[in-house]
N, C-alpha and C positions, 0 to 999 in steps of 0.2 A: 406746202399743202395746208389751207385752212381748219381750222377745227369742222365745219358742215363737212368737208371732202373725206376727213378721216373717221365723220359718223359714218357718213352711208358708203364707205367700203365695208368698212365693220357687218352693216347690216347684209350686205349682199355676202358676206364670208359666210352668216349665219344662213342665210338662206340657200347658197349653194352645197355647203359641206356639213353643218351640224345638222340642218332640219331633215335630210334626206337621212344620217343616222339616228336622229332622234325615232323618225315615222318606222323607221325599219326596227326599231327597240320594241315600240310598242305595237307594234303589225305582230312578229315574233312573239310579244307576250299576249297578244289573243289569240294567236293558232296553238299557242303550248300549254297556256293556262285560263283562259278568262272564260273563252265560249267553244275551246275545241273540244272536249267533251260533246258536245251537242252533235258533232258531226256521225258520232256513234251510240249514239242515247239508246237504241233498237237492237236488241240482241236475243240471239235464240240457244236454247239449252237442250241437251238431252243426259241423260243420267243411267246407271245401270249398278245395281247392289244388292242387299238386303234390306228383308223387312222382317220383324220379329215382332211379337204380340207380346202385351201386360195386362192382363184380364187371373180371372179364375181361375184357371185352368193350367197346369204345369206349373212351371216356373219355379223358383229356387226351397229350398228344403224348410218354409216355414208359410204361415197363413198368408193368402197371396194379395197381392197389391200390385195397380196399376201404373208406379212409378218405376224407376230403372233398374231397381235395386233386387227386384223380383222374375228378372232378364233368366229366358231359357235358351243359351246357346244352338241348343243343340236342336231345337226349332224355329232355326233360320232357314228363312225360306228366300227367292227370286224378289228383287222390284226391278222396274223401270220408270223410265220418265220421261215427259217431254216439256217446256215451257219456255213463257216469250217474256223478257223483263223490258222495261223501259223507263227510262232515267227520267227523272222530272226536275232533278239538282245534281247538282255532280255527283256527289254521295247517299243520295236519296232513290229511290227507285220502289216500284210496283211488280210483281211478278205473279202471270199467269202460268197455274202448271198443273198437270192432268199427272196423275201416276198410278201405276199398277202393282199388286204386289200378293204376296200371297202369306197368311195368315192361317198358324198353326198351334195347338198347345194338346198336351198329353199328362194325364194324372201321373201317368205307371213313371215318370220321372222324376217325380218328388218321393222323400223320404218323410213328408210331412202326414201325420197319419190321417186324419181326415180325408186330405185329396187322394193319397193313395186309395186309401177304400172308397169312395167315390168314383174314382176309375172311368171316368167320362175324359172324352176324346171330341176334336174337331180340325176342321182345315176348313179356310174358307178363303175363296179371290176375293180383294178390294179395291175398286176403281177410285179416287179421289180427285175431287176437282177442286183447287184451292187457289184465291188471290191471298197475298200475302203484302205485307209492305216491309223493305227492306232499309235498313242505316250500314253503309260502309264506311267503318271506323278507318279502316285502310284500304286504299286500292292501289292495285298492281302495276306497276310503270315499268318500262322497258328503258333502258341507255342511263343517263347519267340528269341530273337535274340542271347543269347547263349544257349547254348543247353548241359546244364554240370548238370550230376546227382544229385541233391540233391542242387542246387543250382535257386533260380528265381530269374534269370533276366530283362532284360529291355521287356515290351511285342512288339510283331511286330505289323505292321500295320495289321489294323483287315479291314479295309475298302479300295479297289483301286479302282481309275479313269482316265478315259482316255477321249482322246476328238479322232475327228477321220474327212475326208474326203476323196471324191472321185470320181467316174464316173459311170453312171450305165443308163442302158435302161431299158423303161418301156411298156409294154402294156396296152389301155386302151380302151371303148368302152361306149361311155354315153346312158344313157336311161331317156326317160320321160314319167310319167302316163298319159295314156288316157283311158278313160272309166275304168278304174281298170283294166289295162293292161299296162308290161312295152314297149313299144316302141322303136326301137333303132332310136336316131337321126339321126348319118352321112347319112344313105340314102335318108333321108327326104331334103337333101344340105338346111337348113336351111338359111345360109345368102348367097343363092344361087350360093353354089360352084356347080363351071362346069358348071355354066348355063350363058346365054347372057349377059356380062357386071358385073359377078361376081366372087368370088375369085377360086383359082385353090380348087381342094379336098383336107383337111386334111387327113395325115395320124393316123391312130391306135398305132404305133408308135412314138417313139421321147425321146430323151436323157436327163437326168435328172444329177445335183451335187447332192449328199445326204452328209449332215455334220450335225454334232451332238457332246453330251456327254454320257458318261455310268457313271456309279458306279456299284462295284461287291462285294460281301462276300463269301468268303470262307466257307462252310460247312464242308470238308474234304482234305486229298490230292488230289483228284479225281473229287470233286463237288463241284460248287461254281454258287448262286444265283445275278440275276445282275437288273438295269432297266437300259432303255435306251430312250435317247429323239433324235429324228433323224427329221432334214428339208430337204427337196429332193425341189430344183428350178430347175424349168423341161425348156424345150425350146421350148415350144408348151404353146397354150391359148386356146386350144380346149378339154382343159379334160372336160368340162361342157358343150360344144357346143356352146360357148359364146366369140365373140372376136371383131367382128366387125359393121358391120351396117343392119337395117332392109335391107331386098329386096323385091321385091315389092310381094305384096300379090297374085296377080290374076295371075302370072306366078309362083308361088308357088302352087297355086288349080290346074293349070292347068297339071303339072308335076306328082303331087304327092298328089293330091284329099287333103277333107276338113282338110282331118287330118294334112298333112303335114304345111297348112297354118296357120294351128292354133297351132300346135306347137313353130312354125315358131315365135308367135305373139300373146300369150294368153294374153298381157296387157290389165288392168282394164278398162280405158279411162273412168272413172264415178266420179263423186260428186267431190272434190276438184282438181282431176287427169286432167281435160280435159281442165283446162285453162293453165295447168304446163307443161305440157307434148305432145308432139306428138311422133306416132309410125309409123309414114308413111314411104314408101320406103326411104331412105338414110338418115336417122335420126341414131342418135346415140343406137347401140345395145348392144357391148362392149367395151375394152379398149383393143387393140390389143399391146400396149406400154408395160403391167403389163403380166408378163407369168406368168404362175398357178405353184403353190408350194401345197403340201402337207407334214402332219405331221405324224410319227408312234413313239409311246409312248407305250414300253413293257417291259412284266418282260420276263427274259431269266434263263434258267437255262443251265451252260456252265461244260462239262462231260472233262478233260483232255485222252489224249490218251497216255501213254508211250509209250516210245521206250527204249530198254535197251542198251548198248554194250556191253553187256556180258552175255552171257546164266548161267552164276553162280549163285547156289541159294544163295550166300550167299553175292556177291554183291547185288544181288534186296533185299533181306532182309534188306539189308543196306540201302538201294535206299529209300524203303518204311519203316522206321523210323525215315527218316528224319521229324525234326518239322516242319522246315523252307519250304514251299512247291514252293520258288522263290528265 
């Protein structure tokens, strides 16, 4: 056999038996790694936890601040959630999310003596609508990182996390007990908005950062369990009704009867309180300096949505046995 004879066997060995393993190496590494993400880029979230307020009002035993440190347990109240994420890079993603939650704080639980004699009280629903842009440092893979029959390999990450920031608006509307009845403040103009010599009305609106972290687990290719710890610094001091100074009481009665002035002004003024403290008109009420933040701390459960590019049953077959589900 001439040297030409023993090229082109050569060539057709390459073409029968290596090319057809080569094509199947790299087929296999874009349905595992290159572009199969894409096939599930669209996924939907629902959530359910706590939300807890960092404002004025309550919170831990010294002058209050909107940061985490000033956390009143014991005024944890319900969230919920729903939102649609979508991938734009494998580790990159966009997420739309509407959440609920309910927002509370209480003087009579600090030992701080100011808030205590102050003795102002609220609850209030908040609706939030928020996109956010998300970086996953880690994400969550199912089965082993290769994926050859009868062979175990290295395992995948079983745990991912991501951290996340954004922009988002909120709805709020505070309330306080009188007579075992909620009461809505703003109409009451407590530190006499709109009125002679006091501030303009707050809005029920007003724009919020929400930034946080997640962690998720994988359950299946489809479902995967997560929590999440989310800060929202809003740009408003009036989620509690609380931001600036008394105004005077008898043009408070006079507007908006007993009730609004005592809202207005349920401070103690008794026993150690009355040599520390005054509540009289233009005394200090809140801290207009510190804007109100709140927290939503949930578990989620996150559903993927496929999209396929091919109506073949035998690529989606393919599709869905993959281990690797990122």
């Amino acid at each position: 056999m001439g040297m030409r004879e023993r090229y082109a066997l050569r060539i057709v060995f390459v073409l029968l038996f290596v090319a057809p393993v080569a094509m199947g190496t790299a087929l296999g590494q874009y349905f595992r790694k290159s572009n199969y993400w894409k096939t599930h880029r669209n996924e939907l979230s629902i959530g359910m936890g706590a939300a807890n307020f960092l404002g004025e009002l309550g919170g831990r035993n010294q002058i209050g601040s909107p940061f985490i440190w000033d956390l009143e347990f014991s005024q944890t109240r319900p969230a919920v959630s729903l939102g649609y994420r979508y991938y734009f890079f494998e580790k990159q993603s966009v997420r739309f999310n509407l959440t609920y939650g309910v927002l509370a704080g209480n003087d009579n639980l600090t030992t701080e003596k100011f808030r205590r004699n102050r003795n102002l009280s609220f609850r209030s629903d908040v609706v939030e609508f928020a996109i956010v842009y998300e970086l996953h440092t880690f994400r969550e893979e199912l089965g082993h990182i290769y994926d050859l029959r009868g062979v175990k390999g290295q395992k995948a990450w079983r745990i991912g996390m991501y951290g996340f920031i954004g922009i988002g608006g909120f709805y709020f509307d505070p309330r306080a007990k009188y007579n075992n009845a909620w009461v809505r403040l703003k109409p009451l103009t407590t530190e006499g908005q709109g009125l002679p010599g006091g501030p303009e009305q707050y809005s029920n609106f007003s724009f919020c950062i929400p930034m946080g972290l997640g962690l998720r687990k994988a359950l299946n290719q489809r479902w995967s369990v997560g929590l999440e710890l989310q800060y929202s610094l809003t740009f408003t001091d009036y989620i509690d009704d609380v931001s600036t100074i008394y105004y005077d009481e008898e043009v408070l009665r006079e507007n908006h009867g007993e009730i609004g002035a005592y809202l207005a002004n349920p401070s103690l003024n008794e026993g150690d309180y009355i040599s520390d403290f005054t509540t009289s008109a233009g005394q200090q009420r809140g801290d207009a300096s510190d804007k109100d933040a709140y927290l939503f701390l949930k578990i989620q459960l996150h559903h993927k949505l496929y999209k396929y590019k091919s109506g073949s049953k035998k690529y989606r077959s393919r599709i869905r046995r993959q281990k690797i589900i990122f």
